[in-house]
C-alpha positions in Angstrom: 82.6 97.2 91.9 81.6 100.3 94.2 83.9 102.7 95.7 83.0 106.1 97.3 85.7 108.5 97.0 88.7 106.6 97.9 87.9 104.8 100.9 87.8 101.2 100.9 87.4 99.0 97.7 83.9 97.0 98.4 83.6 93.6 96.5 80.1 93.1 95.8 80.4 90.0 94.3 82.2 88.1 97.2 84.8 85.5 95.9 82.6 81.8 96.6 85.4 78.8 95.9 85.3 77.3 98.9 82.5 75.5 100.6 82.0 77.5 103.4 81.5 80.9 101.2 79.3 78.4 98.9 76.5 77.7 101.7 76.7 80.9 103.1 76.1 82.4 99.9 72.7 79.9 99.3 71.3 81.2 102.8 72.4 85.0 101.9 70.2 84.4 98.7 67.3 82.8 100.4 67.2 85.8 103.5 67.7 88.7 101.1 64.4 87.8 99.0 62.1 87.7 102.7 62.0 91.5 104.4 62.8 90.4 107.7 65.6 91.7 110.1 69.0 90.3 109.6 72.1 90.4 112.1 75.5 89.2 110.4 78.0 87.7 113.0 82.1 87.9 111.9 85.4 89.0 113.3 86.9 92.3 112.3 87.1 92.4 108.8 85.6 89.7 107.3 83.4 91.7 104.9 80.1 91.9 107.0 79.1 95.2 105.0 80.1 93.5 102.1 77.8 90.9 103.2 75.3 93.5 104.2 75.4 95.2 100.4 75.1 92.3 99.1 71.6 91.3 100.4 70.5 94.7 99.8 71.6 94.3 95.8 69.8 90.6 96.2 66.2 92.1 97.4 63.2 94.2 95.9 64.7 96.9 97.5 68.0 97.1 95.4 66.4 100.3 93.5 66.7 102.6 97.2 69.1 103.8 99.0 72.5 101.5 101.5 73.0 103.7 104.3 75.4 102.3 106.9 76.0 103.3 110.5 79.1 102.7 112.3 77.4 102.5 115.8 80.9 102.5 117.7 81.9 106.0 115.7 79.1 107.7 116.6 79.4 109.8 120.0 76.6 108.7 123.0 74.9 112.1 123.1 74.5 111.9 119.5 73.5 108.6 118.6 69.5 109.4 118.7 69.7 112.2 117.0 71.9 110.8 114.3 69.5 107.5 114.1 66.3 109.4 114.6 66.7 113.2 113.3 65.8 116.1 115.2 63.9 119.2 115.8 65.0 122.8 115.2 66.0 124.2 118.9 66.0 119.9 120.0 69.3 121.3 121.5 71.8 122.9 121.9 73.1 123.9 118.0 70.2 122.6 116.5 69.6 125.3 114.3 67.5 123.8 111.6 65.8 120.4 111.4 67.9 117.9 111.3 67.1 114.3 108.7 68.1 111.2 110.7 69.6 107.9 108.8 66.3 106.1 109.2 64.4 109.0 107.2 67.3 108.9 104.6 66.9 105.0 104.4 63.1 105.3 103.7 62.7 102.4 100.5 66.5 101.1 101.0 68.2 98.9 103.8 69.5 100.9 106.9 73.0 99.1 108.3 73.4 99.3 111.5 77.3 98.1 112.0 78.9 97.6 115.3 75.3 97.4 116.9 76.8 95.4 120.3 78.3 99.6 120.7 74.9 101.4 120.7 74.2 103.7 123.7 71.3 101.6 126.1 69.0 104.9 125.5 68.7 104.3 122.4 68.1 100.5 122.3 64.8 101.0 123.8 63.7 103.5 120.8 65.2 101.1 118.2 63.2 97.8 119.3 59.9 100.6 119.1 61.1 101.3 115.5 61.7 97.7 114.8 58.4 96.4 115.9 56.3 99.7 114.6 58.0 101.3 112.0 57.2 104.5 113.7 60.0 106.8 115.0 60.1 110.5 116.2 62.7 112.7 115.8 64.5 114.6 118.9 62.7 116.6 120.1 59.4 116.3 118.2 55.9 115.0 119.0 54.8 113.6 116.0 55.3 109.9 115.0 56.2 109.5 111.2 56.6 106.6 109.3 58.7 104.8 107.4 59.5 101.9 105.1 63.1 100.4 105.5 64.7 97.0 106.1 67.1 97.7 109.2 70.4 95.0 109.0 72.4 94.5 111.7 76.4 93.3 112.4 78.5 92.9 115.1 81.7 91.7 116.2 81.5 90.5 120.0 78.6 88.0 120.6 75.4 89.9 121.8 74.5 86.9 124.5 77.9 88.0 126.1 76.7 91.5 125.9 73.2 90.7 127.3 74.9 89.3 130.3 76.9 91.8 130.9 74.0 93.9 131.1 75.3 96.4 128.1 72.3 95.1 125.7 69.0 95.0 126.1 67.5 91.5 126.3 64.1 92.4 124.4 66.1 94.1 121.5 68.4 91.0 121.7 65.5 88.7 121.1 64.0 90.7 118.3 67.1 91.0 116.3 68.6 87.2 116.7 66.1 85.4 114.8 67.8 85.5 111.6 71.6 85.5 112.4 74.6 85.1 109.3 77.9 83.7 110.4 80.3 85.0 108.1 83.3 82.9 108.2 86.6 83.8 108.8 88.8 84.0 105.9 91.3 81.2 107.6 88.4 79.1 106.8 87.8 79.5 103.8 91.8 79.9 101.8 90.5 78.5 98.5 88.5 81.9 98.1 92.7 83.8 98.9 93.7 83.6 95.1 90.8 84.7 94.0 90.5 87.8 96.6 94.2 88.0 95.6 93.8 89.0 92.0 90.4 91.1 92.6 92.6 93.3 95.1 95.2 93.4 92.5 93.1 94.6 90.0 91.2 96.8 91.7 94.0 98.6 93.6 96.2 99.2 90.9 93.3 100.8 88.8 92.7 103.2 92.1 96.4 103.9 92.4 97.5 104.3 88.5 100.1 101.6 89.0 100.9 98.9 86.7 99.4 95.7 88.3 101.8 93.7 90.3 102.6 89.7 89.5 102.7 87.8 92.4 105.7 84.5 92.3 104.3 81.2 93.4 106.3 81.4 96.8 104.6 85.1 97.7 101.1 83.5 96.9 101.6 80.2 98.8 102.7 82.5 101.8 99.4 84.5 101.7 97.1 81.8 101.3 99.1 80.0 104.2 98.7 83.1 106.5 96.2 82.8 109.3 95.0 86.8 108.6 93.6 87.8 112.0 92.5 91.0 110.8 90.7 88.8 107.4 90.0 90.5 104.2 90.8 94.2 105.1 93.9 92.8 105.9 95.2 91.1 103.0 93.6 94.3 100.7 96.2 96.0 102.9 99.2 93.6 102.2 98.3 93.9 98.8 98.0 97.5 98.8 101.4 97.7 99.8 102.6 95.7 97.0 101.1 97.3 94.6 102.4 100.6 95.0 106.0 99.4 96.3 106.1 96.5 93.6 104.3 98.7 90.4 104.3 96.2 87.3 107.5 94.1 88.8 107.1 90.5 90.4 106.1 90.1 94.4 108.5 87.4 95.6 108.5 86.0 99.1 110.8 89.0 100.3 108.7 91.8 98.9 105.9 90.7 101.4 105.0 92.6 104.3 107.8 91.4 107.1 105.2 89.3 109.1 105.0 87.3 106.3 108.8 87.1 105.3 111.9 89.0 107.5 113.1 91.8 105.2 115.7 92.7 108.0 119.2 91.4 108.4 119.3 90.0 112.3 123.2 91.3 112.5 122.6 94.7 110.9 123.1 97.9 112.9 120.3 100.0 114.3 118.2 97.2 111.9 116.5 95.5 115.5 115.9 92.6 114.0 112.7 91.3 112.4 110.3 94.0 111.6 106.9 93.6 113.6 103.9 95.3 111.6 100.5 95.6 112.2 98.7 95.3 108.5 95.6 97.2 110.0 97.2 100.5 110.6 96.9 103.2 107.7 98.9 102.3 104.6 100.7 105.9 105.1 102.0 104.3 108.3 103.3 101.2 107.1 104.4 102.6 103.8 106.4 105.0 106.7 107.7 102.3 108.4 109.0 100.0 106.3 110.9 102.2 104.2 112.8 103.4 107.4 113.5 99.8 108.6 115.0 99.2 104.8 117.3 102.4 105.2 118.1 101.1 108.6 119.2 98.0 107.6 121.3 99.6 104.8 123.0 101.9 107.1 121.1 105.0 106.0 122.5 104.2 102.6 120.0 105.5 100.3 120.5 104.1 97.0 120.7 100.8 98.3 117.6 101.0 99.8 116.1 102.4 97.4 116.7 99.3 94.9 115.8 97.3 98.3 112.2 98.7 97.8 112.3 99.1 94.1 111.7 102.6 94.1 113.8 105.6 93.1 116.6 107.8 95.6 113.8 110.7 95.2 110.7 108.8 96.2 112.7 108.1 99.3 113.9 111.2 99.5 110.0 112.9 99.5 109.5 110.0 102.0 111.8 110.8 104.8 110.8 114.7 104.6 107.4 114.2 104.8 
């Protein structure tokens, strides 16, 4: 396992039970040995970095550097600059020279995530790169060179994106010889139990908590669960758990409310079932669910508070902050 810092926990052994994680693992292993261009294709969430590390850890260049780019966080005016590097006085606050992710790369893979949200300046100067392996920073006037494998993923279909004139036909052609479908995880629920425990494990260790047990009923709900948003979404149901549910047993009820109503329909102020969106910051539905509980209880503290399993203080803490 990889972390950095304490943002996402990143698999890099993805869980393989079912079939369809089975073949596409045999055709990840037989892309990542060739140094070719590779574009992975998945909804939001379904691991496509993962996927990404992954055939970076399976090449020759597994001894250099993984430097991903989020494409769609990366302001227009910036994008070149950020790709490429620049010149001291390239513009405006460009004090010193400036490295670019592609010099940083140089030996590794370079990631480009999101690639259907690059600027169309820069597509032109990325098809140059991809077909030369020569690039010039911002504002420079001499070409340099560079060894790196460039991956690509995206989330809408780049034909879709060619017709509507937002991506580059010749980049699209260079980049979609080798594409990776990487499947839903409604399509593949054998590999659930498995992701189930690895989450578990791994999120307890990163909070300090005692590892939660998951009842039959709780575990036959998430497998049974279509999970729009895919993994990230079930590592943030079980993040959830695992700090509200700290070395006790998850039963149906403990579950997020989209899974199982927490709420009492005839309760004051309670409004019912509570709607929550399991991609939002944990913070937020931490947040939310604890005041739904109190609501239900009729701002009665200590009964919510053995509602969630936690202490009158943690709620406390909770409602101040």
């Amino acid at each position: 396992m990889k972390t950095r810092g304490r943002g996402p926990v990143v698999v890099l052994e993805p869980v393989k039970v079912s079939p369809a994680m089975r073949a596409f693992d045999r055709t990840l292993r037989a892309v990542a040995s060739k140094d070719v261009t590779v574009t992975f294709v998945g909804e939001s969430g379904s691991g496509k970095e993962v996927m990404a590390r992954r055939l970076h850890d399976l090449s020759a260049r597994r001894g250099g550097p993984f430097v991903p780019i989020n494409c769609a966080a990366i302001p227009d005016a910036l994008f070149e600059s950020e790709l490429f590097g620049h010149e001291r006085g390239a513009f405006t606050g460009a004090v010193e020279r400036g490295t670019g992710k592609i010099e940083i790369a140089g030996g590794g893979t370079l990631f480009l995530d999101e690639v259907a949200e690059m600027p169309l300046a820069a597509q032109p100067k990325l098809l140059r790169f991809l077909e030369t392996h020569r690039y010039m920073r911002v504002g420079g006037t001499k070409k340099l060179d560079v060894d790196v494998r460039v991956v690509l993923a995206t989330l809408r279909p780049l034909e879709a994106e060619v017709r509507e004139g937002r991506f580059r036909e010749d980049l699209y052609y260079r980049i979609q010889g080798i594409t990776l479908a990487v499947p839903p995880l409604r399509e593949r629920r054998r590999d659930i139990p498995m992701l189930i425990d690895t989450f578990v494990r791994q999120l307890s260790a990163i909070h300090n908590c005692a590892p939660a047990r998951l009842s039959r009923s709780a575990r036959a709900a998430l497998v049974a669960h279509d999970w729009p948003g895919n993994v990230r979404q079930l590592r943030n149901a079980i993040e959830l758990v695992t700090i509200l549910r700290s070395g006790k047993t998850v039963r149906l009820h403990d579950l997020p409310p989209s899974f199982d109503s927490v709420a009492d329909p005839a309760a004051p102020g309670a409004g019912g079932a509570l709607s929550m969106d399991l991609d939002q910051p944990l913070a937020d539905m931490v947040d939310q669910l604890v005041r739904h509980v109190i609501a239900i209880e009729r701002g009665d503290l200590a009964r919510a508070a053995r509602r969630l399993g936690v202490s009158v203080r943690t709620l406390q803490r909770r409602r101040r902050a």
